[in-house]
N, C-alpha and C positions, 0 to 999 in steps of 0.2 A: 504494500500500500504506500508505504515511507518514496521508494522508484517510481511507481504510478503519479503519484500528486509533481516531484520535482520536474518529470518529463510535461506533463501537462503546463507548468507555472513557465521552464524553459518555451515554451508553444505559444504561449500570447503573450511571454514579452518578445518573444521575434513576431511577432503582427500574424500567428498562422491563424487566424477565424479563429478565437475566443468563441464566440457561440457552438460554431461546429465541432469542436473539439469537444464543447458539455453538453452538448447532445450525444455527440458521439462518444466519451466516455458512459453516459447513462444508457447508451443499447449495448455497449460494450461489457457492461455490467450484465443487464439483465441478460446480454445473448451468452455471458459467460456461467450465469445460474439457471438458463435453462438445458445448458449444457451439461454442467454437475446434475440439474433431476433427473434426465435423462442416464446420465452413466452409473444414478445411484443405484438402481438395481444390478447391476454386473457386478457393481464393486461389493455389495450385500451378499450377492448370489454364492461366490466360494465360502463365505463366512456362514451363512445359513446350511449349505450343505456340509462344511468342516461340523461344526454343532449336530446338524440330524445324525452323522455317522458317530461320532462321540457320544452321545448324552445314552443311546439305551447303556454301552459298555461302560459308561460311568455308574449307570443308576445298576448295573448288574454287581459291579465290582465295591462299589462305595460299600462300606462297615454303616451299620444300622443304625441311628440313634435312640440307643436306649435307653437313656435318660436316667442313667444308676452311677452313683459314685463307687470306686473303689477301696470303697474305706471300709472302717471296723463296723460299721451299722452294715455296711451292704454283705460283707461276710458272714457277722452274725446272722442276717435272713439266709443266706445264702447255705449254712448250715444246715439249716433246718431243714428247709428245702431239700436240700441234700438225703436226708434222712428220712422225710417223707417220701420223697423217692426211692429209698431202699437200695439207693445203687451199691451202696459198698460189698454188699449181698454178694451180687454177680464180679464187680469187678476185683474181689478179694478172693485170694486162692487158697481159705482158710484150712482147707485138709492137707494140703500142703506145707501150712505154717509158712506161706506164701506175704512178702509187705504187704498191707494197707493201699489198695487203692491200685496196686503194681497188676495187676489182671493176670491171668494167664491160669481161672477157673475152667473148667470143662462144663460145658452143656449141651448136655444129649439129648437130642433133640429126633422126630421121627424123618428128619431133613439130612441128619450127620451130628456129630460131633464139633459144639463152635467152644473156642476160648476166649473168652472176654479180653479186651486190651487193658492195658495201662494209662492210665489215665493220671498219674500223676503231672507235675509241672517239668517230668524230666525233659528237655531239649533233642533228646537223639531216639529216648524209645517210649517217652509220653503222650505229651499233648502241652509241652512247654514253649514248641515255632508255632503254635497258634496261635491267630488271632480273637476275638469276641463274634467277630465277626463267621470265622467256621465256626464257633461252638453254636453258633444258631442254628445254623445254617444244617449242621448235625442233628439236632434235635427237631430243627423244624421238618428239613427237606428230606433227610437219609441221604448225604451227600458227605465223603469226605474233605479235606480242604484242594487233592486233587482233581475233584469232580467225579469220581468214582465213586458206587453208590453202595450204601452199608447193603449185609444182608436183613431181613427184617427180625432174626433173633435179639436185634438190637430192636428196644420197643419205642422206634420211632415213631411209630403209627398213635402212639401213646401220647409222646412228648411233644410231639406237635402240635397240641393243645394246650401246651402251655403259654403263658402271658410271657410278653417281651421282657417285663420288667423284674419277674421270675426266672428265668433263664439268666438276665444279666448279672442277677447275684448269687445266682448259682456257679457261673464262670469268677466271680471275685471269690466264690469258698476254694472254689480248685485252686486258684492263683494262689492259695494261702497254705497249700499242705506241703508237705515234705517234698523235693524230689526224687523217686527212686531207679533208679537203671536197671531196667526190668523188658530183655526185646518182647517183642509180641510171638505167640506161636501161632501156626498156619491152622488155619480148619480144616476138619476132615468132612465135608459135606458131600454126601452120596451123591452119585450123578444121576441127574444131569443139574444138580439144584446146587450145584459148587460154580455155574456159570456164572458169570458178575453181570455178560453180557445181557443176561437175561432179566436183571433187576430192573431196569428201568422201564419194561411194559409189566412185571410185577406190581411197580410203585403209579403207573400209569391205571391200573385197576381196581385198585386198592387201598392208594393211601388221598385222601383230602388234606391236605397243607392248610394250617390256621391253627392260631389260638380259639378256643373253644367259644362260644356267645352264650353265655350263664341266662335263660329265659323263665328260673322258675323263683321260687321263696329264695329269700337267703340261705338259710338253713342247708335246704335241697340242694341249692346253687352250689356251696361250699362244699358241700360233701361229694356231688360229682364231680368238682375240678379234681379236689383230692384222690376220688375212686379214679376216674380213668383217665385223667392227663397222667400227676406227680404218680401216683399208686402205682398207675397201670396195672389195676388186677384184672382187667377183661382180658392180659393177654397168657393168664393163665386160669381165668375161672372160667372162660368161656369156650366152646370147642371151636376146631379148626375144620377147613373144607380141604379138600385134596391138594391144593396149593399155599397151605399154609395160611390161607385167609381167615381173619375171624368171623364166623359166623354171627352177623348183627341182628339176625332173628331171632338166636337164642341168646342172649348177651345175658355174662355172669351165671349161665345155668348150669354151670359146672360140667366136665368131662372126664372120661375116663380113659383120655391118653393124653393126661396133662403131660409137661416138663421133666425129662429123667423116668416118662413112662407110669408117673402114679397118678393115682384118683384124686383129680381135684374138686370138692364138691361144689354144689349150687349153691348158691348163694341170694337166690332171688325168694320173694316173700312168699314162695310155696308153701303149705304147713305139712306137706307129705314131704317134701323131698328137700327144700332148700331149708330157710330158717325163718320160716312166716310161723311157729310156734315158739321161737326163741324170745323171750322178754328182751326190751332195752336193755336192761341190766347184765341182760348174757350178752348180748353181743359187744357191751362194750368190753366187759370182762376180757371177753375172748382177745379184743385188739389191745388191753394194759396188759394182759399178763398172760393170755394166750391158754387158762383155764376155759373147757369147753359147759354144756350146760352140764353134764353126765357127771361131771368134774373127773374127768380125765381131761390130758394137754393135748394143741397140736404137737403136731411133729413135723417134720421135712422140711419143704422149704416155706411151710407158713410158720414153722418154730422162726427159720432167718428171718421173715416179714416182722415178725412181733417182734424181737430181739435187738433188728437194726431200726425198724422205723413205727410201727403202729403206738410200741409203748413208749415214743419220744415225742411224740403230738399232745398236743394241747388236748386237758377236757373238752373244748369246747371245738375243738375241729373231731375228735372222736364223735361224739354227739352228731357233727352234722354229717360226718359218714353213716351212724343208723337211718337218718331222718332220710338219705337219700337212698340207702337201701329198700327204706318200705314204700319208695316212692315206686319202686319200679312195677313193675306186671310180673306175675307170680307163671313161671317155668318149670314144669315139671321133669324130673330127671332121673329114674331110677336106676339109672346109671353112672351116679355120679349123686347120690344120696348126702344130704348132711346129718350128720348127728342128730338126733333127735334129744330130747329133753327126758322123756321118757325114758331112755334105752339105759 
């Protein structure tokens, strides 16, 4: 602009037409901004398609905001949580005298034999080069952090139903334990169900992605997040289809080719077969101290349920696990019978 006016001021003190020159600067003007409107879109146009091609692979790869701090509050939930989930159960190789958390338990399954991983914050045989972002992504999708997809002996179908802000301090509890160097052992899963390639039209049929929408009382609400997100008892009280699907018509009716081949019972308000004749009082029993109504105990791996996580819950989450128990529609199951009160 500074070149422009002095060439201009040079033009009418040499006598060149003063008028013609501020005419003709003012088309020169505008013929030079109708020229830029004109070129604006070209010049928009790579920057609009740079963007369209970036933003899904941003919005794919960006880390979630989950809105959780790191600290001693988010651990301490993250504990709990932990515990509600029962994962130490599986990821502890306790007949072994196997570390805490280090994985590499056996579960026999009518699929193969899988070994749980390690999960501690080790770097080289944990889950210590993760991000927040795969721990979701784990729990939500059944994805590892290279895109490869868990098999579903991992109860992702479960965990996927868990809330964002749950998971996030579930990942600040892990961030907080020991690390142990502990590699992972390979599964022995019968063929043709040892294919990896095949998970993802498995997961394509089977599993819905999302935290769970809580539609009923509180009470109810709270005890189903608890039963079958964090719990995931449906993924052993309820029977499986020939591909290892859970069968959603009979949910929690119990079966008789639970996990490791034993009789899981029903659990639904049946008064013949599940435990629609158990008092309140029994069924919480059973989840503090795992005294059944007969007063005999469980044993197996509902002794581990009660041990690692039912008798570390709050009264008052116990309580909304019955209230959601008698919510459900009563399944009958004479193959997969519970204890009765009577017996």
């Amino acid at each position: 602009m500074k070149n422009t006016a002095s060439v201009a001021a040079a033009r009418r003190g040499a006598g060149i037409g003063a008028r013609q020159n501020s005419g003709g600067g003012r088309s020169g003007q505008w013929g030079a901004g109708r020229r830029f409107l004109l070129l604006l879109p070209a010049l928009l146009l790579p920057a609009l398609l740079l963007t369209a091609l970036l933003l899904p692979a941003f919005l794919l790869t960006a880390p979630p905001v989950l809105a959780q701090d790191d600290d001693a509050d988010a651990v301490g939930r993250g504990a709990y949580l932990f515990a509600a989930a029962g994962c130490a159960g599986c990821h502890t190789d306790v007949e072994n005298d196997g570390p805490p958390l280090a994985g590499g338990r056996a579960l026999e399954t009518p699929f193969g034999i899988f070994y749980s991983p390690n999960i501690t914050p080790d770097p080289d045989t944990g889950i210590g080069d993760w991000t927040e972002a795969d721990f979701l992504r784990a729990l939500r999708d059944g994805k590892a952090p290279d895109g490869s997809t868990y098999f579903p002996v991992f109860p992702y179908t479960s965990f996927t139903l868990m809330a964002d802000a749950d998971i996030a301090d579930m990942w600040a509890y892990l961030r907080s334990v020991d690390p142990v160097s502990r590699e992972n052992r390979a599964h022995e899963a019968a063929f043709p169900f040892g294919w990896r390639g095949l998970l993802p039209i498995w997961q394509w049929l089977h599993l819905e992605p999302g935290p769970m929408a809580p539609d009923q009382g509180a009470a109810i609400a709270r005890g189903a997040y608890l039963v079958n997100a964090l719990g995931h008892c449906g993924e052993c009280h309820t029977p499986r289809g020939a591909m290892g699907a859970l069968d959603r018509d009979r949910w929690l009716a119990g079966t008789d080719e639970g996990p490791e081949g034993g009789k899981i019972p029903n659990i639904t308000p049946d008064p013949e077969t599940g435990i629609g004749a158990w008092s309140d009082d029994e069924i919480l029993r059973v989840l503090e101290s795992g005294m059944l109504p007969d007063f005999d105990v469980v044993g197996g791996g509902m002794a581990e349920v009660v041990r690692n996580s039912t008798s570390k819950l709050t009264d008052e989450d116990r309580v909304a696990i019955v209230a959601y128990l008698r919510s459900l529609p009563a399944i009958g199951n004479e193959d997969a019978a519970a204890t009765q009160p009577e017996y």
